[in-house]
C-alpha positions in Angstrom: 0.0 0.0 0.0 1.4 3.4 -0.8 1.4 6.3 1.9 -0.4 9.1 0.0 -0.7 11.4 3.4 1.9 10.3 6.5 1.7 11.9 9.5 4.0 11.9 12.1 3.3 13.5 16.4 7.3 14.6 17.5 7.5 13.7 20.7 10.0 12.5 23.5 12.7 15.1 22.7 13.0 16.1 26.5 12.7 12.8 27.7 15.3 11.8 25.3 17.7 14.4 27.2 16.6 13.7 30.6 17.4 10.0 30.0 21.0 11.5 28.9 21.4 13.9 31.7 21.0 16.8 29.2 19.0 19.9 29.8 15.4 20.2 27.4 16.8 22.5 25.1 19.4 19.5 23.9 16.9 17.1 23.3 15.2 19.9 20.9 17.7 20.7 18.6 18.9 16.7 18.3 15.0 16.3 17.6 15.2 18.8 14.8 18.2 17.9 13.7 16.5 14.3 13.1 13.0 15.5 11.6 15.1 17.4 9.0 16.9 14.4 7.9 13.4 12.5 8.2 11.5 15.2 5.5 14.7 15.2 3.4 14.4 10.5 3.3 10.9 10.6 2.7 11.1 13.1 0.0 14.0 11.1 -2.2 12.6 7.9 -1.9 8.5 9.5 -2.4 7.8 7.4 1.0 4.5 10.1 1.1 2.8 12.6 -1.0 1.9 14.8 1.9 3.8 14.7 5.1 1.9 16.4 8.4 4.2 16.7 11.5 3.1 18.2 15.3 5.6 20.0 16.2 3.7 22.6 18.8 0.5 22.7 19.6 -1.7 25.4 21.4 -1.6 23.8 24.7 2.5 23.6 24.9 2.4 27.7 25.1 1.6 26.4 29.1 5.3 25.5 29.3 8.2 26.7 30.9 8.7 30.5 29.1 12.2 29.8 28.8 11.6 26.5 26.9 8.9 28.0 24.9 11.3 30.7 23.9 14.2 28.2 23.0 11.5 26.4 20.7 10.5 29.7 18.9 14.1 30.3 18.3 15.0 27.2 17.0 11.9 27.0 14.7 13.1 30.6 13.4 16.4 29.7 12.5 14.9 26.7 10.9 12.7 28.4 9.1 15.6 30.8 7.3 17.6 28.2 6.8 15.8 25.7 5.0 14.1 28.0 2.0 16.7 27.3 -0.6 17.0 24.2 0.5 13.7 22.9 0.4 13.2 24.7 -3.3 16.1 22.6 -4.8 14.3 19.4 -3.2 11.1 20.3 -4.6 9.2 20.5 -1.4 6.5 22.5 -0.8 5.8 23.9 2.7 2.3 24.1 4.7 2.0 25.9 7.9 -1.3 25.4 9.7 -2.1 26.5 13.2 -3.1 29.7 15.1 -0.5 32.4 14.0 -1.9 34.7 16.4 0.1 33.4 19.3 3.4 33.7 17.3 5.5 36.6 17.7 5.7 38.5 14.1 9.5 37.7 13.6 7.8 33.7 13.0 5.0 34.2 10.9 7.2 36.6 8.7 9.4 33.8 8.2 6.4 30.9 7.9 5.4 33.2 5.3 8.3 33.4 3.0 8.9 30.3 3.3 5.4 29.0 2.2 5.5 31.8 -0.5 9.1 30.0 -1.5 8.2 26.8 -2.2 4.1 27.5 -3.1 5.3 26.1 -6.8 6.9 23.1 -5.9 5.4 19.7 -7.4 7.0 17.1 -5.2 6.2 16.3 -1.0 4.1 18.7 0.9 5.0 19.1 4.1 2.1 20.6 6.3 4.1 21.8 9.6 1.7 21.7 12.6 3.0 24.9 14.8 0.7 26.8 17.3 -2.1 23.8 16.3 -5.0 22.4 17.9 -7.1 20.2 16.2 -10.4 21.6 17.8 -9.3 25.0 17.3 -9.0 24.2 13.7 -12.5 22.5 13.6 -14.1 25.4 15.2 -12.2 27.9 12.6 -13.9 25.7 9.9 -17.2 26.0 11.3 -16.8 30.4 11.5 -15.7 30.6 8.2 -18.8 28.0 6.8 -21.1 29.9 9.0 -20.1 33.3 7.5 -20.3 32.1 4.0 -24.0 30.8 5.0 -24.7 34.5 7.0 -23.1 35.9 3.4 -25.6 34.5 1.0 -22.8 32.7 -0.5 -24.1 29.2 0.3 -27.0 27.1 1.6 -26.9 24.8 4.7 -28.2 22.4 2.4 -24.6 22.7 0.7 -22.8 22.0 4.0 -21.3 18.5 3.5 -18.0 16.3 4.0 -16.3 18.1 1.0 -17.1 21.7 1.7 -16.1 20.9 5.7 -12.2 19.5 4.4 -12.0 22.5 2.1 -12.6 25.2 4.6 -9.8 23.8 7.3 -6.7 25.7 7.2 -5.5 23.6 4.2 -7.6 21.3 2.0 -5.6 17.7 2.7 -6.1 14.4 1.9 -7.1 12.2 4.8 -4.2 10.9 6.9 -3.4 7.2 6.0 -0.5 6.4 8.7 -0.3 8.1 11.9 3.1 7.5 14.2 3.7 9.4 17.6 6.8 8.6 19.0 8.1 8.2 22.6 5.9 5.4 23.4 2.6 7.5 24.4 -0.9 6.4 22.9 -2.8 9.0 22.5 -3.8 11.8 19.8 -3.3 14.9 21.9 -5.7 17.1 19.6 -4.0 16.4 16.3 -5.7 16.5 12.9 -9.1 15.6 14.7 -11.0 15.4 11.3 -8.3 14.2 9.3 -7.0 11.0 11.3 -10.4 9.5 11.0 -9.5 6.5 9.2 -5.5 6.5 9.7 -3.7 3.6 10.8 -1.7 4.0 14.2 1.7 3.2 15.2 3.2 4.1 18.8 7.0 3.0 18.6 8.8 3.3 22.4 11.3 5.0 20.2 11.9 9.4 21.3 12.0 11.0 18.3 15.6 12.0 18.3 16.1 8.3 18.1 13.4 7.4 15.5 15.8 7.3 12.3 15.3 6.0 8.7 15.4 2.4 10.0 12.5 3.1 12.6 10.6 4.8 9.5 11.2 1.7 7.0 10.3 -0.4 10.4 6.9 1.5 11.0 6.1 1.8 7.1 6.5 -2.1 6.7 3.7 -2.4 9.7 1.9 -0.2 7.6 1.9 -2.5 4.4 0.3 -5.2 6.4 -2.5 -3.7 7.7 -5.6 -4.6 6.2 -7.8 -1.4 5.5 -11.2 -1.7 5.1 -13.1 1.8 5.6 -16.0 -0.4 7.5 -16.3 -2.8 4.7 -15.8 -6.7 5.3 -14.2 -8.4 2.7 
């Protein structure tokens, strides 16, 4: 079975310091050195057509400020980095969360880079930053309720299709979901979009969960038997 829309929740990076007697902040920049050579293996060898990682949601703002702020940082300096990069490996960016709770310096960035690689035909990668998947849901049902208050549709036209293409990004449904660092649960990711995706919960932290992990998980994938409710 191919993978037209992975999805992957990054977690364990402080866990994966603590364990080595490293302060947070260490375990973040080894997980994002890791998720970049993660986007850059599934791109050459078209693992995915759409890739979908969590990499802050709405709730971790509650952390320590001084992590928060190290987080930030990094993701800026990621973000100015990568652009070139990502053009020459025909990747196309996605940003999709609240980008009210980011500092202007961010979304400036998010921006260019999005704007960068907007014409690129090969993996999507729809980065998860300041997300909730409720949030998202509820910013689906504004915007259809305005277009409804507008005149510009019926309720009568409210249906599956027009609820996908009103989320922050009109994506296929997520086929394979892995969370790392051992934890089974969704923590508010992709809520409308994971509603018929496979799961996998490796014991693996994610600055640990290498190309070898993902061939691992995607071979689990292949022999799961999909039926969408049917019974064959």
């Amino acid at each position: 079975m191919n993978i037209n829309h992975l999805a992957i929740i990054v977690d364990g990076n402080g866990r994966w310091a603590k364990k080595r007697g490293l302060i947070r902040s260490e375990g973040h920049k080894a997980g994002a050195k890791n998720l970049e050579k993660l986007i850059l293996y599934i791109s050459r060898n078209k693992l995915a057509n759409y890739l979908s990682l969590y990499v802050f949601s709405t709730e971790n703002f509650a952390r320590d400020e001084k992590e928060v702020n190290y987080l930030m940082e990094l993701f800026l300096k990621w973000f100015k980095t990568v652009k070139d990069k990502y053009s020459k490996e025909n990747i196309k960016i996605l940003f999709s969360g609240n980008k009210d709770l980011l500092n202007r310096e961010i979304v400036d960035a998010i921006k260019k880079l999005e704007e960068n690689t907007k014409n690129n035909t090969g993996l999507v990668v729809n980065f998860c930053l300041s997300y909730g998947g409720r949030e998202e849901i509820t910013t689906m049902a504004k915007k259809i309720s305005q277009k409804v208050l507008d005149g510009k549709i019926n309720i009568e036209d409210i249906n599956e299709k027009l609820v996908s293409e009103n989320m922050y990004y009109e994506l296929p449904d997520i086929d394979f979901l892995i969370r790392t660092s051992g934890e089974n649960r969704i923590s508010n990711f992709m809520l409308w979009q994971i509603s018929y995706a496979e799961f996998y919960f490796p014991m693996t932290y994610f600055p640990d969960f290498d190309e070898k992990c993902l061939d691992e998980a995607i071979k689990e994938y292949q022999k799961r038997d999909r039926r969408f409710g049917k019974i064959k």
